[in-house]
C-alpha positions, -999 to 999 in steps of 0.1 A, spaced: -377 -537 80 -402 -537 51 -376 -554 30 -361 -581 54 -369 -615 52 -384 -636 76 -354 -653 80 -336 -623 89 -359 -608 108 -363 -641 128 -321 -639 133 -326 -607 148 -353 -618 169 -331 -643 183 -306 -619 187 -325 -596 211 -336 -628 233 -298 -638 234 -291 -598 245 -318 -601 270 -306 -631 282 -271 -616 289 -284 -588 307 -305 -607 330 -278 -633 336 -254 -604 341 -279 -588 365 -283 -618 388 -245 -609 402 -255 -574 412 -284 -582 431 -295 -588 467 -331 -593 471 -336 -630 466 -368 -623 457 -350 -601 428 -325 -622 423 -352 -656 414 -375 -625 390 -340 -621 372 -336 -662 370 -370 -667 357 -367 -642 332 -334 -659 315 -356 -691 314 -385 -674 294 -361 -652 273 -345 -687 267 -379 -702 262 -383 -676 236 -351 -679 217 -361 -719 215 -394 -711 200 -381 -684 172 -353 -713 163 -382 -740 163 -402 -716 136 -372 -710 116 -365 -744 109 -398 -757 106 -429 -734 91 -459 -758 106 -448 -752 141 -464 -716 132 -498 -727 143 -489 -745 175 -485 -710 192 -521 -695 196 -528 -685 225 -528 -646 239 -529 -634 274 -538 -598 280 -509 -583 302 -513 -551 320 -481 -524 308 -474 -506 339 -455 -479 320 -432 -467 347 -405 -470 325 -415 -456 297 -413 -416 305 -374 -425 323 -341 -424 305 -327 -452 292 -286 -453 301 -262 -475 288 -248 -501 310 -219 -509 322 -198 -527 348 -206 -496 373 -243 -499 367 -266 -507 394 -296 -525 398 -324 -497 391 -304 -485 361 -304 -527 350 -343 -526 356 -349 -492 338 -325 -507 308 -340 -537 306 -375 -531 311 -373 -501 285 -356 -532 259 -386 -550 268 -405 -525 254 -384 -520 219 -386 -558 222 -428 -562 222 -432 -528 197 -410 -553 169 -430 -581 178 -460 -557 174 -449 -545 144 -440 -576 125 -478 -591 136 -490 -567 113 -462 -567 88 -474 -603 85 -508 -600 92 -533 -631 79 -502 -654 83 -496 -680 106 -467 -660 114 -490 -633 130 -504 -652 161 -469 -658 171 -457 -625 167 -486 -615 187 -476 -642 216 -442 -629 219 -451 -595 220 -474 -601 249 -444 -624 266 -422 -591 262 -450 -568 280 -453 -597 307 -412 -594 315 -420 -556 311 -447 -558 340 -424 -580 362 -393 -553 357 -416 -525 366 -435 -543 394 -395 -553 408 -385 -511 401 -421 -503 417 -415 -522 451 -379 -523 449 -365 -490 442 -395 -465 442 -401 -473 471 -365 -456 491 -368 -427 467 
């Protein structure tokens, strides 16, 4: 990425928040648990959230600095040592979790990554924020997997 510009790496920012909007949506038809089924609903809202923030940057540089503040979110890491599988129309819900809370993941190490690709920057802080918004849906995925699907294995 060392030669993309923010513009482009902003467009595919944007694209991963639309992917991850799509899965979640997607997901929402294949679950039971209402309490699942609301996680899943909140998450499009954020991911949506998200996507509205990275198109409010691109167009205009000075809303950089409106997005400061960092919460510390605790990374679970249950997914991170299981296999990531394609989806498809057969998948069900704890291969949708594992998928999407592994994307999560790729999702905050980019957001990671371009914070200190654009280090001293305004830019920075909110690479930072998304990051830790990506480890929060992370948490919630594996906290659902934990409760939800660990628990009748």
């Amino acid at each position: 990425m060392s030669k993309w510009s923010l513009d482009e790496i902003l467009d595919l920012a944007i694209l991963m928040e639309d992917q991850s909007i799509q899965i979640y949506t997607s997901a929402q038809d294949k679950v039971v648990n209402p309490g699942s089924k609301e996680m899943l609903k909140t998450l499009v809202i954020e991911e949506k959230g998200h996507k509205k923030r990275l198109l409010e940057i691109k167009e205009k540089a000075k809303l950089l600095e409106k997005f400061s503040s960092i919460e510390k979110i605790q990374d679970l890491k249950i997914a991170d040592d299981l296999v990531k599988e394609p989806l498809s129309a057969e998948s069900g819900y704890q291969e949708i979790l594992v998928f999407a809370a592994k994307r999560e993941k790729e999702t905050h190490d980019m957001y990671i990554n371009l914070a200190k690709k654009y280090k001293g920057s305004g830019v920075e802080n909110t690479f930072m924020m998304l990051a830790q918004e990506e480890l929060k849906h992370k948490y919630l995925l594996e906290k659902e997997y934990d409760d939800n699907v660990l628990i009748w294995m």
